[in-house]
VEXDO-759904 format. One record per residue (C-alpha): residue in one letter; x, y, z. Coordinates in steps of 0.25 Angstrom, whole numbers, padded with zeros to 4 digits, always signed. Layout:
! VEXDO-759904
AXYZ/...
! end
This chain:
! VEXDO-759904
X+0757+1047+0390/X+0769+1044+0381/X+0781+1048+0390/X+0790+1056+0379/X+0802+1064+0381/X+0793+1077+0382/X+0786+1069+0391/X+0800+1068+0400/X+0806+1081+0396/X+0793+1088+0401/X+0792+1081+0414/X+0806+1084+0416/X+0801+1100+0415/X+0790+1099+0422/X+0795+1093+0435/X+0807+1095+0444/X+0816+1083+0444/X+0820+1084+0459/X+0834+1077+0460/X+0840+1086+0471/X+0852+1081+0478/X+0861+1076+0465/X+0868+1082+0457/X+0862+1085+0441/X+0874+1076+0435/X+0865+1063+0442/X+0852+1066+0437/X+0856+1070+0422/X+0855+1058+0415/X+0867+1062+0406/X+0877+1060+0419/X+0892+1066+0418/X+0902+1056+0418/X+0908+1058+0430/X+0893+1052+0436/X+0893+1043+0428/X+0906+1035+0431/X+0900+1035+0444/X+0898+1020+0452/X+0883+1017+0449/X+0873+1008+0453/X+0865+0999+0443/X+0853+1006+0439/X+0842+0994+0439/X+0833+0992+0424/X+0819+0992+0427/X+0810+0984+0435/X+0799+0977+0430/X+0797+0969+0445/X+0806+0968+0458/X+0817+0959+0458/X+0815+0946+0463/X+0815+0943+0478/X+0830+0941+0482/X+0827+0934+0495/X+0815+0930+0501/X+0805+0937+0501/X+0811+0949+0499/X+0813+0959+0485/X+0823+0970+0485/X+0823+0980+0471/X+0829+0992+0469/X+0821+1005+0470/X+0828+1014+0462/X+0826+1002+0450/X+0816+1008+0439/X+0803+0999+0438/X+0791+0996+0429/X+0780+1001+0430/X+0785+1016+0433/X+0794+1016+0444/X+0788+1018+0456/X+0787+1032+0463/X+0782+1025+0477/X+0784+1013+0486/X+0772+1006+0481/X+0774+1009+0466/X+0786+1003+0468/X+0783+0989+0476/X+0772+0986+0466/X+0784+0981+0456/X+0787+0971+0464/X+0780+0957+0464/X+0769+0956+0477/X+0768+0971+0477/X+0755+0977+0472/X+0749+0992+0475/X+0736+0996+0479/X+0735+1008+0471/X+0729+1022+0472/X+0733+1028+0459/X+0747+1034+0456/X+0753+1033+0470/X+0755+1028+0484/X+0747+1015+0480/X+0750+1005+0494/X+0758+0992+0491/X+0754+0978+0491/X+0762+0967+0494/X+0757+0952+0493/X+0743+0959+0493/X+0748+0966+0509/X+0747+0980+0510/X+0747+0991+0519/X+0753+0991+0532/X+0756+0974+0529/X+0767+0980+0520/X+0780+0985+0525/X+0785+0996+0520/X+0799+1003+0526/X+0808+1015+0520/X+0821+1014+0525/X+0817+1004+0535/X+0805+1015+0539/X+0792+1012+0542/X+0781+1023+0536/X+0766+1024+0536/X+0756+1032+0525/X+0747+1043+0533/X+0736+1043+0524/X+0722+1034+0528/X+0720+1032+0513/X+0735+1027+0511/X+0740+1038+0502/X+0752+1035+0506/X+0756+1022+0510/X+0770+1020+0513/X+0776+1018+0499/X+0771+1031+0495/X+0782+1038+0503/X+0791+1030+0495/X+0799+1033+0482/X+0805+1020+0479/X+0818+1025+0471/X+0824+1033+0482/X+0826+1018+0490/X+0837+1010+0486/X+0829+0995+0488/X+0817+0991+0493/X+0815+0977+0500/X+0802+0968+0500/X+0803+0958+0510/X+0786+0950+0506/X+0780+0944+0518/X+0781+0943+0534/X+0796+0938+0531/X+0802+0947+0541/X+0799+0956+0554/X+0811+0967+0553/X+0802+0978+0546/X+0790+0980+0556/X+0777+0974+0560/X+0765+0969+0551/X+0771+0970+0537/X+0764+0956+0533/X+0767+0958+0519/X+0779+0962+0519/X+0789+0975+0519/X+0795+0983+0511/X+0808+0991+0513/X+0812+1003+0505/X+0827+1005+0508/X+0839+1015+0506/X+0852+1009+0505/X+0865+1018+0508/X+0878+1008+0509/X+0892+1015+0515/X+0900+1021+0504/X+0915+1019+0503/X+0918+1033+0500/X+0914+1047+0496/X+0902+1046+0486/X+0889+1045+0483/X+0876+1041+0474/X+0864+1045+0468/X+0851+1041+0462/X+0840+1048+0453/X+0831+1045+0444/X+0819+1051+0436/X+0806+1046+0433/X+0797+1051+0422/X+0782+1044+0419/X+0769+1046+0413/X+0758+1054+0420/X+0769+1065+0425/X+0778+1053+0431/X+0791+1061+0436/X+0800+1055+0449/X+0813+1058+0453/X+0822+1053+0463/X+0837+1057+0468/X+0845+1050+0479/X+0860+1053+0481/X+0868+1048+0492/X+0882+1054+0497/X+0891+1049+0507/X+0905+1042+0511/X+0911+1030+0521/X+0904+1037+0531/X+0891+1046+0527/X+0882+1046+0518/X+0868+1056+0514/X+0859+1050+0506/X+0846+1061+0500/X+0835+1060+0488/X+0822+1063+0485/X+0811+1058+0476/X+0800+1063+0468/X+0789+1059+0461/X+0779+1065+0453/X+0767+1059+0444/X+0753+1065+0440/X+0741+1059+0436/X+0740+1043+0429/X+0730+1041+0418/X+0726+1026+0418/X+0727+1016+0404/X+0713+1023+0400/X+0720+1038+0402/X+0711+1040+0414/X+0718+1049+0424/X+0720+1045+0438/X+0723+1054+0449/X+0738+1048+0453/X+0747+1061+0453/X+0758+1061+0465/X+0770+1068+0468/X+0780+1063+0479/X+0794+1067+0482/X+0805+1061+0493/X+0817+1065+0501/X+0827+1057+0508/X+0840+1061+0514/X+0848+1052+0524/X+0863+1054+0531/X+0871+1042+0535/X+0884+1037+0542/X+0890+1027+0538/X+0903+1025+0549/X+0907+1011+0545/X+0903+0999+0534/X+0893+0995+0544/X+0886+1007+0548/X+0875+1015+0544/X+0868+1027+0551/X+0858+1036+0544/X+0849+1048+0546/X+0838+1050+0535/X+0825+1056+0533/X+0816+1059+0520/X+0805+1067+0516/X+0793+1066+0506/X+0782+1071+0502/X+0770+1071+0489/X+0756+1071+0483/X+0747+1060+0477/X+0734+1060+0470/X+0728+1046+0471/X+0715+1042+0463/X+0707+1035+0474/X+0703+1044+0484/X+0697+1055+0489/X+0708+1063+0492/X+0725+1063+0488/X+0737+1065+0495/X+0745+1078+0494/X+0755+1078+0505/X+0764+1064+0507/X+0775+1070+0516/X+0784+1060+0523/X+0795+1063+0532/X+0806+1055+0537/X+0817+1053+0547/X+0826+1040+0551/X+0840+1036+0557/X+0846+1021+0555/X+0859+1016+0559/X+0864+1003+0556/X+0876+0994+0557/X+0879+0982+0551/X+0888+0970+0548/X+0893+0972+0563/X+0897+0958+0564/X+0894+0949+0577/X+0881+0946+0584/X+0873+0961+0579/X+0877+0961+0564/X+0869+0973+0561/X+0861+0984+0569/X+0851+0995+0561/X+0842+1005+0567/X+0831+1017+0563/X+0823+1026+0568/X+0814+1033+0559/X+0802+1044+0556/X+0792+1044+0546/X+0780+1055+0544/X+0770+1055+0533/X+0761+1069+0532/X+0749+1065+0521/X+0740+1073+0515/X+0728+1071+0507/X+0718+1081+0501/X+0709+1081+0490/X+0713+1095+0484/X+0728+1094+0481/X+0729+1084+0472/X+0714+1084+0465/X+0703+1093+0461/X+0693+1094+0473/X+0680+1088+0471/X+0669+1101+0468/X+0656+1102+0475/X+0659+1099+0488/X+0658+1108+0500/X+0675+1109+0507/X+0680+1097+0498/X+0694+1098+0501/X+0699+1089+0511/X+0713+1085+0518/X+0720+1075+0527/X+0734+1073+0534/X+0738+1060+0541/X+0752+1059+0546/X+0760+1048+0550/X+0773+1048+0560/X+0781+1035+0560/X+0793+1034+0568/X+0800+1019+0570/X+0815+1013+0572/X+0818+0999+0570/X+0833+0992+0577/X+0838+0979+0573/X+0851+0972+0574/X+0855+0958+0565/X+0860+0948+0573/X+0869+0937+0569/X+0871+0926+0580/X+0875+0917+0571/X+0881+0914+0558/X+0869+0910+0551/X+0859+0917+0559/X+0854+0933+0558/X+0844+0939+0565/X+0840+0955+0564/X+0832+0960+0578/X+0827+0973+0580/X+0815+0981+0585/X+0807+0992+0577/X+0796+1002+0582/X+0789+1012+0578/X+0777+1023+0579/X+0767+1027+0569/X+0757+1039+0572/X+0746+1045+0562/X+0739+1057+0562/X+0730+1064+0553/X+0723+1078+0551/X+0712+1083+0540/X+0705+1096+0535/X+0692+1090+0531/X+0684+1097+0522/X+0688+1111+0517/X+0685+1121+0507/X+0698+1122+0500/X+0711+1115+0499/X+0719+1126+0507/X+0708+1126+0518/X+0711+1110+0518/X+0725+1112+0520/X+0726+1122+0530/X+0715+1112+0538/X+0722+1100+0539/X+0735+1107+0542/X+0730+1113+0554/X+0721+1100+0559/X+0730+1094+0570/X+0734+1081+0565/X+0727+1070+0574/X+0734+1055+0575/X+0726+1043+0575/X+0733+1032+0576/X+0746+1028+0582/X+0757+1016+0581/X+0768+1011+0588/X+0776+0996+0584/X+0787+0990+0592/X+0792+0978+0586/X+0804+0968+0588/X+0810+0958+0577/X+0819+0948+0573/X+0822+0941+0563/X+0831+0930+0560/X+0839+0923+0548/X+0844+0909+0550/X+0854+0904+0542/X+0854+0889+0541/X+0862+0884+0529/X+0869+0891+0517/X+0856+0890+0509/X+0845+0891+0522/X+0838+0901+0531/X+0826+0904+0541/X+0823+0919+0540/X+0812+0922+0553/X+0808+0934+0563/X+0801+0938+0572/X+0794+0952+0576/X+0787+0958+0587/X+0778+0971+0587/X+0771+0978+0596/X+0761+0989+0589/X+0752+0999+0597/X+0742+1008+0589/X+0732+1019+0594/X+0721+1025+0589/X+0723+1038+0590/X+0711+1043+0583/X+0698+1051+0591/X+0687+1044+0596/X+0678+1049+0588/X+0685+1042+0575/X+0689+1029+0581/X+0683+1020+0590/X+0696+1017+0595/X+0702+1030+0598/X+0713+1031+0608/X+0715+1014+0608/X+0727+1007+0608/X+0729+0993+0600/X+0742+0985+0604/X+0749+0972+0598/X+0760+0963+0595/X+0763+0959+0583/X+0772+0947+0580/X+0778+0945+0566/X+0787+0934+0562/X+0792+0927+0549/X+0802+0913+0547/X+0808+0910+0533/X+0816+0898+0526/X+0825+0901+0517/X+0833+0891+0506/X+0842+0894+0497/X+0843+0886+0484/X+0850+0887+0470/X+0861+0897+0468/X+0851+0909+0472/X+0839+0904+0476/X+0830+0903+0488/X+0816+0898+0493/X+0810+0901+0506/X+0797+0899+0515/X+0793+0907+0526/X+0780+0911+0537/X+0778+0926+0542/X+0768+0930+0553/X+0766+0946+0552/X+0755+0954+0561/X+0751+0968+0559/X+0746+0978+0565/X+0733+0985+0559/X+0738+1000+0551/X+0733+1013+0554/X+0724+1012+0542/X+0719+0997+0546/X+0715+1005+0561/X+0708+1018+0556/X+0698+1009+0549/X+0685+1005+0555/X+0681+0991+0562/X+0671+0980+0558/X+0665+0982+0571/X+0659+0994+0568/X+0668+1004+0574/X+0676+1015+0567/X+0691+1010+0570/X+0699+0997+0567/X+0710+1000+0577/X+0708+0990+0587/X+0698+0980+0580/X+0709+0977+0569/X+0720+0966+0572/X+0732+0965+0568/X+0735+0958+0556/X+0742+0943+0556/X+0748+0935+0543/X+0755+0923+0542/X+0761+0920+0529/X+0769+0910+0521/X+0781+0914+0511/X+0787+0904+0501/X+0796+0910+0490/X+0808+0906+0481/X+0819+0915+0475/X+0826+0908+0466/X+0836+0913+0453/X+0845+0903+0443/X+0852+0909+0433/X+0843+0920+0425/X+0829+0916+0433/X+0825+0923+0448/X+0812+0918+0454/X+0806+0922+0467/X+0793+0916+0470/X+0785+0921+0484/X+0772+0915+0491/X+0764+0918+0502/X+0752+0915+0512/X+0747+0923+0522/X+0736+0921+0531/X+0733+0932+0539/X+0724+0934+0551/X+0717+0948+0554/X+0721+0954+0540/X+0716+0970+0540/X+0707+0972+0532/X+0700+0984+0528/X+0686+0984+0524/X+0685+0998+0516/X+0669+0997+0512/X+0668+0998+0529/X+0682+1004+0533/X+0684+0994+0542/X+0696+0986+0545/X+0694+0971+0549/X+0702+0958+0549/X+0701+0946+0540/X+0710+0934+0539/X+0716+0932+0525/X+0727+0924+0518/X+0735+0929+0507/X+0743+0919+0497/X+0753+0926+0486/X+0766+0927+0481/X+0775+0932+0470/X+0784+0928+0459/X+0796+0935+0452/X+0804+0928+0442/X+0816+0934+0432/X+0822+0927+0419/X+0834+0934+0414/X+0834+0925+0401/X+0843+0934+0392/X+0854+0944+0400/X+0845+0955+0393/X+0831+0951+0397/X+0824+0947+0410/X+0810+0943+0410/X+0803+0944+0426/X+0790+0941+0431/X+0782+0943+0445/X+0770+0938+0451/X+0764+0941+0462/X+0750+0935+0469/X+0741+0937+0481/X+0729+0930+0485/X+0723+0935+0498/X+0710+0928+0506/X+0701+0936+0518/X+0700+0922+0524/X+0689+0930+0533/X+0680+0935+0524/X+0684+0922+0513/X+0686+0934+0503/X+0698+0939+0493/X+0707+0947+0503/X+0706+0962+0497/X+0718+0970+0491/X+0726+0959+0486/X+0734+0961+0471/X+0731+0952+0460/X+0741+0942+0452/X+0751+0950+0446/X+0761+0947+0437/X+0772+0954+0430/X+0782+0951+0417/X+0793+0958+0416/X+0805+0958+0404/X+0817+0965+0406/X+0830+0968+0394/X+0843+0975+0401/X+0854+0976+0390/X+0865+0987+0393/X+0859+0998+0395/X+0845+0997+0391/X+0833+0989+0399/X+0820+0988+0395/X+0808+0978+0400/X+0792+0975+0401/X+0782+0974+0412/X+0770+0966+0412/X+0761+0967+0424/X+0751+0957+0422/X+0741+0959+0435/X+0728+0948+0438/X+0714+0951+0439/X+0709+0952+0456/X+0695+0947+0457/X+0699+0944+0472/X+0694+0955+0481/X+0687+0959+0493/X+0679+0972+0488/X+0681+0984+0498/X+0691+0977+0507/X+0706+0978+0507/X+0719+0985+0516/X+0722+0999+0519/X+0727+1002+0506/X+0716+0999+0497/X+0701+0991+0494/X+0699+0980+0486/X+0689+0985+0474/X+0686+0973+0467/X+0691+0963+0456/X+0702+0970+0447/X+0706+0964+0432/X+0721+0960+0426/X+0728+0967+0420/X+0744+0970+0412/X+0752+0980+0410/X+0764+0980+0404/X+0773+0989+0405/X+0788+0992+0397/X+0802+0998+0401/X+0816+1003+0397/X+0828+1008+0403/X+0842+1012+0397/X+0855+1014+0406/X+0863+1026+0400/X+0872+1025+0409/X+0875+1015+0422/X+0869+1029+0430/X+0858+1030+0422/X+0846+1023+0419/X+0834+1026+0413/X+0823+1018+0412/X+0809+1019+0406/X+0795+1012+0404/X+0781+1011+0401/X+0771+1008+0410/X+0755+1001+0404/X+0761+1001+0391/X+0746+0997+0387/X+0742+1008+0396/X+0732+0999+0402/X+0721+1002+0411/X+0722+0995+0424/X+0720+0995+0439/X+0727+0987+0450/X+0717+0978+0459/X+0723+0985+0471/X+0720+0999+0469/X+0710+1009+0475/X+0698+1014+0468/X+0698+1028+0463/X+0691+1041+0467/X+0684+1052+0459/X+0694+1062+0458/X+0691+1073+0448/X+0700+1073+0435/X+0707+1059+0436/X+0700+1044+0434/X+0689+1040+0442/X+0691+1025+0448/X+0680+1026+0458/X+0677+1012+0461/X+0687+1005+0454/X+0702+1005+0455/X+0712+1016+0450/X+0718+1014+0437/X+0734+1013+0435/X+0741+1021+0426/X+0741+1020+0410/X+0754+1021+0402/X+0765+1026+0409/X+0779+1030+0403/X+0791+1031+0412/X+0805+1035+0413/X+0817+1033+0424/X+0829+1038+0424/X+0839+1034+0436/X+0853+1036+0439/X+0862+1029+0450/X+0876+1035+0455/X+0885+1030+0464/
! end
């Protein structure tokens, strides 16, 4: 659909843009002066892929940053623009992320430095989809087993979504918001306002984002609707330059239709609580401490009734579930500096993890289906508790050389909580310590340049998802038959820059030993021996101080060394060509997403979050944007998504259900969207 201005104004109408918290004069795109002369910070031109890696290893962009394809509305939507990310998708929402061709649990992912977990079996909602990216202020990707401080078994890497509040100097304050209008009823907002003086400070916003149906490049329409909002609030103290002490806690909730199953999810409710405190730059041998606690609880609910028509003809078709999950943790660590050029952070983290679920089965009518599973008792079956100790070390040997290693210790106990009846190991404990452990040289060359090489051992403990499938001997529960998970891999990388050309080039081997593997045509989990070899490229010319051409790569090759097979659920060649103009005010550039064809792939096998479904074919898409700054408050920015409105499904992608009224990709993966038109508009006040 062509995205007019009667397109806009009737969106505007029809849905309530929920900004609540800052005063009209912010959200008005014609600002009064008075705001206007207001300190601002840079409003960033679009983003066509992330920013080369600064250091090793590592990649830090900006959130709040608009991107292409459509900016992102979850963590996963979001990730995918950055070379090594791919998504195993589901139709318009809550697909799970995919780094280096690792998913699931192999994957760290930490808000505020908080560990949360999804409640649904099916992965409705894997941690990104409590996640609306704009309200963070960075998000960090540290690839590999190259360091121990963020928890156990996050073999691929981890990524940390992060609010920043620096100490002001006097009385003041900020504010962010930003609408979003799309195609297919595409309409988000986001409002985030911070208040505070040398010594305080309050911080509170909230999200929302709303989108109906996607029709594919041939008009098909696939069932993809969601709505999802967020609220976050914090109060901090800030008695000195060096301290921090903060009290916050968030609440969020929403609804998803998703085009390959049975049923969809109609309640997404998250609640949570956390204190930190830290101190830092303190001088002497503890140079820094920082400490939290926190709580995290999902409520999940899935139904077949809310979101779709029920299917006719059968006798009590409507059905319900409701998993929970409680997650509470804290983490301690102190940076240490015995010398000069050395640095080492220590601390210990623990946490606790409990799951529970309850149903209605099968009932005559929707309201009969609520009332039964709200007053089943919810039932736990499974439980985990981690203890771990780390430390890890920076070793300054010259001007130009480092050695970057750690160390990490974890102690994990699960029990199968589950009745006898369901599981063959009800009521059994399975105990282990893992050991992680990284080293890495680093070199420095040019004016801003470095190389580096480095090993990582990481061993991770089996998920709740992994232990609730069946054995291969036979029996109805993988809980003490799977074992723990063990890679070693390789890392060799450059970052390098001279004049208007930045380059960072990444590669990897892993060999891993007792790989989980789920076979889904028996719902068994079992363990192979695989290798995976891959990397990525990102590369930038700025070759007029109007124009930037960029480009990415990113590649995965994976083996089940048991089995001598194609290791399932691994992304093709991707490549992407990007051109940028920035001149005063006004920005516009390209997109051209140019993806491989998979013919390697281990039919009915894969990971938690998906199954490999067989070969897929290339394809492009390519895709345009434009931006204009009216103001250095104001941006707005918009684009076009498939400007051939192509046809095309990603290789890591579910297969569809017969769902009444939308597409049918029974058998064959889900289609993505069509054309999409979009628009952004953002403002930034200090």
């Amino acid at each position: 659909m062509f995205f007019s201005l009667f397109t806009i104004e009737t969106l505007m109408k029809k849905e309530t843009i929920w900004v609540a918290g800052i005063p009209a004069a912010l959200v008005a795109l014609g600002l009064p002066q008075a705001a206007l002369s207001q300190p601002v910070r840079a409003l960033s031109p679009v983003v066509v892929t992330a920013p080369a890696a600064d250091e090793p290893l590592v990649v830090r962009t900006d959130p709040k940053a608009p991107r292409q394809p459509v900016p992102a509305h979850d963590g996963a939507d979001f990730l995918k623009s950055i070379p090594g990310f791919s998504v195993i998708r589901k139709g318009g929402t809550d697909g799970d992320p995919v780094l280096r061709g690792f998913s699931g649990s192999r994957l760290g992912i930490l808000l505020d430095g908080q560990e949360i977990y999804g409640g649904c079996g099916g992965r409705m909602d894997p941690p990104t989809a409590y996640v609306y990216p704009e309200s963070y202020d960075r998000v960090t990707v540290l690839k590999g087993p190259q360091s121990v401080r963020y928890g156990a078994g996050q073999s691929a890497g981890v990524v940390l979504f992060e609010r920043d509040v620096k100490r002001m100097e006097t009385f003041g304050w900020k504010a962010d918001g930003s609408l979003t209008l799309g195609s297919f009823g595409r309409n988000d907002q986001m409002a985030d306002v911070l208040v505070g003086n040398p010594q305080a400070y309050v911080r509170a916003g909230g999200t929302r984002a709303q989108a109906g149906d996607y029709r594919d490049g041939d008009g098909n329409r696939v069932h993809s609707e969601y709505l999802r909002w967020s609220s976050h609030a914090a109060v901090g103290l800030t008695p000195d330059d060096k301290t921090r002490i903060e009290l916050s806690a968030a609440l969020s909730d929403g609804r998803a239709a998703y085009a390959d199953r049975s049923m969809d999810g109609s309640k997404f409710r998250r609640e949570n609580v956390s204190l930190m405190f830290e101190r830092k730059r303190m001088g002497g041998l503890v140079d820094a401490i920082e400490g939290r606690v926190y709580y995290n609880y999902v409520d999940h609910v899935m139904d077949n009734y809310t979101l779709r028509d029920v299917p006719s003809g059968k006798m009590n078709p409507y059905m319900a579930g409701n998993p929970d999950r409680r997650t509470t943790g804290g983490r301690l660590s102190a940076t240490l500096r015995p010398a000069e050029s050395w640095e080492l952070v220590v601390g210990a983290d623990a946490k606790q993890d409990v799951h529970r679920g309850r149903g209605s089965g099968m009932q005559a009518s929707a309201d009969a289906a609520d009332a039964a599973f709200l007053a089943a008792p919810r039932v736990e079956d499974m439980r985990f508790e981690q203890h771990g100790v780390f430390g890890e070390s920076t070793w300054f040997l010259t001007g130009a050389d480092r050695v970057v290693g750690g160390l990490r210790v974890d102690w994990v106990e699960a029990r199968d909580k589950r009745a006898p009846g369901k599981s063959a190991t009800a009521g059994r404990d399975n105990d282990r310590t893992l050991t992680s452990g990284f080293l890495r040289y680093e070199r420095d060359y040019g004016d801003n340049s470095t190389w580096y090489a480095g090993v990582g051992h990481s061993e991770r403990f089996p998920d709740y998802w992994e232990l609730m499938k069946g054995s291969p001997d036979g029996s109805n529960s993988a809980f003490l038959s799977t074992r723990p998970e063990k890679l070693n891999q390789l890392d060799i990388g450059t970052n390098w820059r001279s004049g208007p050309f930045a380059l960072s080039a990444s590669a990897f081997y892993s060999r891993v030993d007792d790989y989980i593997l789920i076979d889904w045509n028996r719902s068994q989990t079992r363990n192979v021996d695989a290798e995976v070899v891959g990397g990525e490229l990102d590369a930038s010319w700025q070759f007029h101080p109007a124009w930037q051409g960029v480009a990415s790569l990113s590649y995965v090759h994976g083996r089940n060394r048991t089995d001598d097979t194609a290791l399932a659920q691994q992304p093709p060649l991707e490549v992407r060509l990007g051109l940028n103009y920035a001149q005063g005010p006004y920005s516009a550039g390209m997109l051209w997403r140019l993806v491989a064809a998979q013919d390697r792939y281990d039919k009915g096998m894969g990971g938690i979050a998906g199954k490999d479904l067989g070969p897929t074919g290339g394809f492009g898409v390519l895709s345009f944007n434009a931006g204009w700054r009216p103001s250095k408050t104001v941006l707005l920015t918009a684009g076009v998504d498939n400007v051939l409105n192509k046809t095309y499904a990603e290789h890591l992608s579910k297969s569809g259900a017969d769902i009444p009224g939308s597409a049918s990709f029974l058998n064959t993966r889900i289609n993505e969207p069509g054309r999409v038109f979009w628009l952004k508009a953002q403002i930034a006040l200090d």
